[in-house]
C-alpha positions as CSV (number, residue, x, y, z in Angstrom):
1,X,57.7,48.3,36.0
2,X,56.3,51.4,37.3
3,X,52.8,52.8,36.3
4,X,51.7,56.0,36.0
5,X,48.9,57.8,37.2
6,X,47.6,61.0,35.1
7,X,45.4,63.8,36.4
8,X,44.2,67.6,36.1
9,X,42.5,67.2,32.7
10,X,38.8,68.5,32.0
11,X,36.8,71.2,30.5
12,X,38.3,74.2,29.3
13,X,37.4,77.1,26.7
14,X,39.3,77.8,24.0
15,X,42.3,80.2,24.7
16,X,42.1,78.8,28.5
17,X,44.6,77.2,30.4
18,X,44.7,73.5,32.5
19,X,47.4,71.9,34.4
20,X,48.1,68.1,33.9
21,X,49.9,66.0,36.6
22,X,51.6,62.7,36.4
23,X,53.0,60.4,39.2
24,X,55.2,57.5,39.4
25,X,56.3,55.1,41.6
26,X,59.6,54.8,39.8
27,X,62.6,55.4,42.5
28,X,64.7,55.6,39.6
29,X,62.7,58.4,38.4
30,X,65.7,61.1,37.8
31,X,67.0,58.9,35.1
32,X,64.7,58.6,32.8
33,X,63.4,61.1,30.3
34,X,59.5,61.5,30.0
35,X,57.4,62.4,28.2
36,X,53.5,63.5,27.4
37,X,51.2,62.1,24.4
38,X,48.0,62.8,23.5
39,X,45.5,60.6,21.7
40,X,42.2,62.0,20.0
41,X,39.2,59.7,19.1
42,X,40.1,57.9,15.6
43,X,43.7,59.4,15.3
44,X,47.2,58.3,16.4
45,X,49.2,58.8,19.4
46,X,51.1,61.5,19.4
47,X,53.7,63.0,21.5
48,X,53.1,66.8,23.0
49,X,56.4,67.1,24.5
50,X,59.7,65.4,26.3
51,X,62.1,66.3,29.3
52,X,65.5,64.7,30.1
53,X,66.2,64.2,34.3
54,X,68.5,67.1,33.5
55,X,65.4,69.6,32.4
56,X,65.8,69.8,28.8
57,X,62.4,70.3,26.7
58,X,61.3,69.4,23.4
59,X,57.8,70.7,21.9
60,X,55.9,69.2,19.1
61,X,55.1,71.7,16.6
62,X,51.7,71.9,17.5
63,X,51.9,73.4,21.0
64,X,55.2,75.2,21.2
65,X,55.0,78.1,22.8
66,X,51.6,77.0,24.1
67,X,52.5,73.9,26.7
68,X,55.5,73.8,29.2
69,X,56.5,70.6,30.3
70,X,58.4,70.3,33.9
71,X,59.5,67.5,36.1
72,X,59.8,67.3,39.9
73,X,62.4,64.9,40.8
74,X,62.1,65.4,44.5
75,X,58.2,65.0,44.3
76,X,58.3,62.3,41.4
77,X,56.4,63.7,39.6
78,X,55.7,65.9,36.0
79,X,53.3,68.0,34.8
80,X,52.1,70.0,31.6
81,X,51.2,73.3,31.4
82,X,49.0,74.1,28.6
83,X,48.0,77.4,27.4
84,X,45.6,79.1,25.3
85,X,43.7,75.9,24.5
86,X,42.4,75.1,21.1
87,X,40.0,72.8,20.1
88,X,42.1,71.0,18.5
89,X,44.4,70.1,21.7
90,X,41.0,68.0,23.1
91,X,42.1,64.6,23.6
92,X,43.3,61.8,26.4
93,X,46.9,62.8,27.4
94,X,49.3,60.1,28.8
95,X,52.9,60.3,30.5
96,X,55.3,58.0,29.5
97,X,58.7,57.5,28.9
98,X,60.2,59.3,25.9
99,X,60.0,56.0,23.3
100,X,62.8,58.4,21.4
101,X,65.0,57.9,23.9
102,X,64.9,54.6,26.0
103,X,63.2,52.6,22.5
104,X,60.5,51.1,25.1
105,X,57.1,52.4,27.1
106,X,56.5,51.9,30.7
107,X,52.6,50.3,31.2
108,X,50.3,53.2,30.1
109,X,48.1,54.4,32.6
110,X,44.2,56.0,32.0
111,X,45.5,59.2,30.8
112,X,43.2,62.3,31.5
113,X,40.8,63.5,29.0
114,X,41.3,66.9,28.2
115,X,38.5,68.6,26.4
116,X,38.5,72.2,24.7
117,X,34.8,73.5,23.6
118,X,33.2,76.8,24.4
């Protein structure tokens, strides 16, 4: 199975911005839909957003219109956009596959911590 490797988390200020990253070594890559979670200390997993190989997005409530998810095929790779930052987006932040859609995750990586504070 492939792994994944997440980066581009950190420190930010509320109303900032940060760019996640998240590589594969899936060949396969085009096929699959992925996704991002995000897990904050003593609460559930829970997913930010999803894209199909063909581009199409799906937001959790919480971030529409704040996060952009996007997908390389070429590169193998995906990434998250996130905008004006709130607190309350501060957690670890995973890439996946979309459990909605292929009813099974890939080994999770170590995520990247992502932490919102002035």
């Amino acid at each position: 199975q492939a792994q994944f490797v997440e980066s581009g988390g950190g420190l930010a200020q509320p109303g900032g911005s940060l760019r996640l990253s998240c590589s594969t070594s899936e060949i396969n890559f085009r096929v699959y839909t992925l996704a991002w979670y995000r897990q904050a200390p003593g609460k559930r997993r829970e997913l930010v957003a999803t894209i199909s190989g063909h581009g199409v997005t799906n937001y959790g409530d919480s971030v529409k219109g704040r996060f952009t998810i996007s997908r390389d095929n070429a590169e193998v790779s995906l990434y998250l956009q996130m905008d004006s930052l709130k607190p309350e987006d501060t957690a670890v932040y995973y890439c996946n596959l979309d459990y909605g859609e292929h009813g099974t995750y890939w080994p999770w990586g170590r995520g990247t911590q992502v932490t919102v504070s002035s």
